[in-house]
Structure formats: C-alpha cells, structure tokens
C-alpha positions as CSV (number, residue, x, y, z in Angstrom):
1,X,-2.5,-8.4,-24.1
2,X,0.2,-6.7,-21.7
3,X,-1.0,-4.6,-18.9
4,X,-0.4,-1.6,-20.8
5,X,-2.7,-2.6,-23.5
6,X,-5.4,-3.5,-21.0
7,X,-5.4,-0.1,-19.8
8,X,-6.1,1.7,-22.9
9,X,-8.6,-0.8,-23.9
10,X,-10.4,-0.3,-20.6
11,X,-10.7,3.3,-21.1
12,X,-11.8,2.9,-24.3
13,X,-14.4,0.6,-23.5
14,X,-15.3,2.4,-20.5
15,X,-15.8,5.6,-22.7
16,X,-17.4,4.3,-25.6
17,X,-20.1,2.2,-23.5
18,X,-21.1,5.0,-20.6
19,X,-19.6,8.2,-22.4
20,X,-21.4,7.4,-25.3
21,X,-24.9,7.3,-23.5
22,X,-23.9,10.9,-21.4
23,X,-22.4,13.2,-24.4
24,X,-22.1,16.0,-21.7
25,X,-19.6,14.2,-19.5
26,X,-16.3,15.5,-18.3
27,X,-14.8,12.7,-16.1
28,X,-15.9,8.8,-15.8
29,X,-15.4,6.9,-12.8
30,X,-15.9,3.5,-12.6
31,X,-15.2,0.8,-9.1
32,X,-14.7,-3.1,-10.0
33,X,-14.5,-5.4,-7.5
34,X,-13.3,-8.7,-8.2
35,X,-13.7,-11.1,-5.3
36,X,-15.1,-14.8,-4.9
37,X,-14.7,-15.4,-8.8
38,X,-17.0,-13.0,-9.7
39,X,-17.0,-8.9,-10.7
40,X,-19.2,-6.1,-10.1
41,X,-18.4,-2.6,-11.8
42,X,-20.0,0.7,-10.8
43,X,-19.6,4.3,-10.7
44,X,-20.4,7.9,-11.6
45,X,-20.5,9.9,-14.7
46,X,-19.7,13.3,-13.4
47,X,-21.4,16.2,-16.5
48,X,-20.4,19.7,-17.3
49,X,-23.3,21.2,-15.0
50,X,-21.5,19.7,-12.0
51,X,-24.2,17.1,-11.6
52,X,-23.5,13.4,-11.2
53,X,-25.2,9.9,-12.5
54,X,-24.9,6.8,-10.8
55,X,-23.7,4.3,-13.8
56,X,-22.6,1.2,-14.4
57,X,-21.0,-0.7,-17.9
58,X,-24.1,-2.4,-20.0
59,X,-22.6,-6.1,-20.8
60,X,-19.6,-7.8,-19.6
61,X,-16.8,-6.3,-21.9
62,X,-15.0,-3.9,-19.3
63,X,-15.0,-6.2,-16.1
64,X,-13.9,-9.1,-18.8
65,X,-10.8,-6.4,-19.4
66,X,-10.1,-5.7,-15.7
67,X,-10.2,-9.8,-14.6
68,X,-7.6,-10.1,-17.4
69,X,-5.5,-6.9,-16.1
70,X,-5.9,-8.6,-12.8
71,X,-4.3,-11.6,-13.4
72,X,-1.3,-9.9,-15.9
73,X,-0.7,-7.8,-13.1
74,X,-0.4,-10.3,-10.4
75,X,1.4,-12.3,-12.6
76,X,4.1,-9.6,-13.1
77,X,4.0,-8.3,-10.2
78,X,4.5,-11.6,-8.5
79,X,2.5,-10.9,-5.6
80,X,-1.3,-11.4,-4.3
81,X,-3.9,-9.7,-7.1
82,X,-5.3,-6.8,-6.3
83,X,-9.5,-7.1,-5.2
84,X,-10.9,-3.2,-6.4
85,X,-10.0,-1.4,-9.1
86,X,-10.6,2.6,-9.0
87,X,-10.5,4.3,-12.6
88,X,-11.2,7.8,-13.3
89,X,-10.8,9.2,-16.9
90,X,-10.4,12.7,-17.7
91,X,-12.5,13.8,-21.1
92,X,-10.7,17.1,-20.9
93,X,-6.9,15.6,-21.0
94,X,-7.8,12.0,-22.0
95,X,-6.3,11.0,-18.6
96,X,-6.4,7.5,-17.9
97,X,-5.9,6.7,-14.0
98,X,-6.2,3.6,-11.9
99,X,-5.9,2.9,-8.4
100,X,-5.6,-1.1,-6.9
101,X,-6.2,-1.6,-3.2
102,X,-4.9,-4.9,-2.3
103,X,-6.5,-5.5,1.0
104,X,-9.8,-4.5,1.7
105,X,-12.5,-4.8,-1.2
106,X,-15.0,-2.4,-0.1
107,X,-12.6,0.6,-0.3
108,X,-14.8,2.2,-3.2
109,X,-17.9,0.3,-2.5
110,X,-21.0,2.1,-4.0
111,X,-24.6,1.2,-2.6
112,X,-27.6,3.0,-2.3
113,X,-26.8,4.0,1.4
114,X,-23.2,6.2,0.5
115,X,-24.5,6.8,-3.1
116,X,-23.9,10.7,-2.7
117,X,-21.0,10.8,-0.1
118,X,-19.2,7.7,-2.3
119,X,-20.0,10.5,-5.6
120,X,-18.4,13.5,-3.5
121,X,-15.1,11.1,-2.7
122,X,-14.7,9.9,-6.2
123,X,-15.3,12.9,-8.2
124,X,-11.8,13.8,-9.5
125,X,-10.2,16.9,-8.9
126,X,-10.4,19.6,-11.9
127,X,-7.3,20.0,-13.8
C-alpha cells in the first residue's frame, strides 16, 4: 500500500476498533511509538460531555499499519524514519491528522504520571 492508503486505513482501523467501543466520541487520539523493533500505541478518546478515556487499540492491526507507514515513508522520503506518530481524528469533519517527530520518542508519551496533563495537550482544538 502507498502512504496515502495507509493513512486512511489507519483511521479506519483506529475508528472502528476504539470508536466502536465509545459511540459518544467526538475526536480520537492515538500516540505510537516505534523504537527498538517493537510498538506501543495509546491515547485518549475525547466524548461529547467533554470527558476523556485513556485508550488503547485491542490487537495488533493499527500499530501493524503504522510500522508499514513507517517504513513507506522513510523509504520515500529518503531519510531517517520517524520514532512517534501523533494521530487525531475528527468524528465531526472526518479529519484525518498525523504528526511524526523524528527525534525524540517520548514527545507524546502517555503514562500514568502525565495521564491528565498529556489528555489536556492532546485534546484537539474544536472546529
């Protein structure tokens, strides 16, 4: 698949696995970190009341996806690949957005300790 294809089928995947649990979501968020030969994905599904849940995808479909964007990307790019991944996905448009850092992995990092600031951060603007 070309990158472009990857993206939609990581939004898609994204949606259908954690939207599909939260019905009353209005923006996704997800953080995977490729580093080491090994992912980790995490993130925040942000609901209509203005709450947040901490989330994360249930099998290995989307970070499968995003190792594969990885290496297209780096491969077209011709440069080093990128380590994190930051997508946010817009229920309301149908927005798709992805950010790459390049240097430092832990840009996005979630953990227990910055659970709640990491959630403020993330949460997308309203449009």
């Amino acid at each position: 698949m070309d990158k472009d294809q990857l993206i939609h089928e990581i939004g898609k995947t994204i949606i259908q696995d954690i939207g599909g649990h939260n019905p009353n979501w209005t923006h996704l968020v997800m953080v995977g970190t490729i580093e080491d030969g090994s992912s980790k994905m995490s993130g925040f599904v942000y609901l209509k009341d203005g709450k947040y849940e901490p989330v994360s995808p249930s099998g290995f479909a989307t970070a499968e996806l995003l190792e594969e964007l990885r290496t297209e990307m780096a491969k077209d790019d011709h440069k080093a690949p990128w380590r994190t991944a930051l997508i946010q996905i817009d229920r309301n448009t149908g927005e798709i957005k992805f950010d790459f850092e390049y240097d430092r992995a832990d840009r996005w990092a979630i953990n227990l300790r910055n659970s709640s600031a990491r959630a403020a951060e993330l949460k997308p603007s309203e449009t």
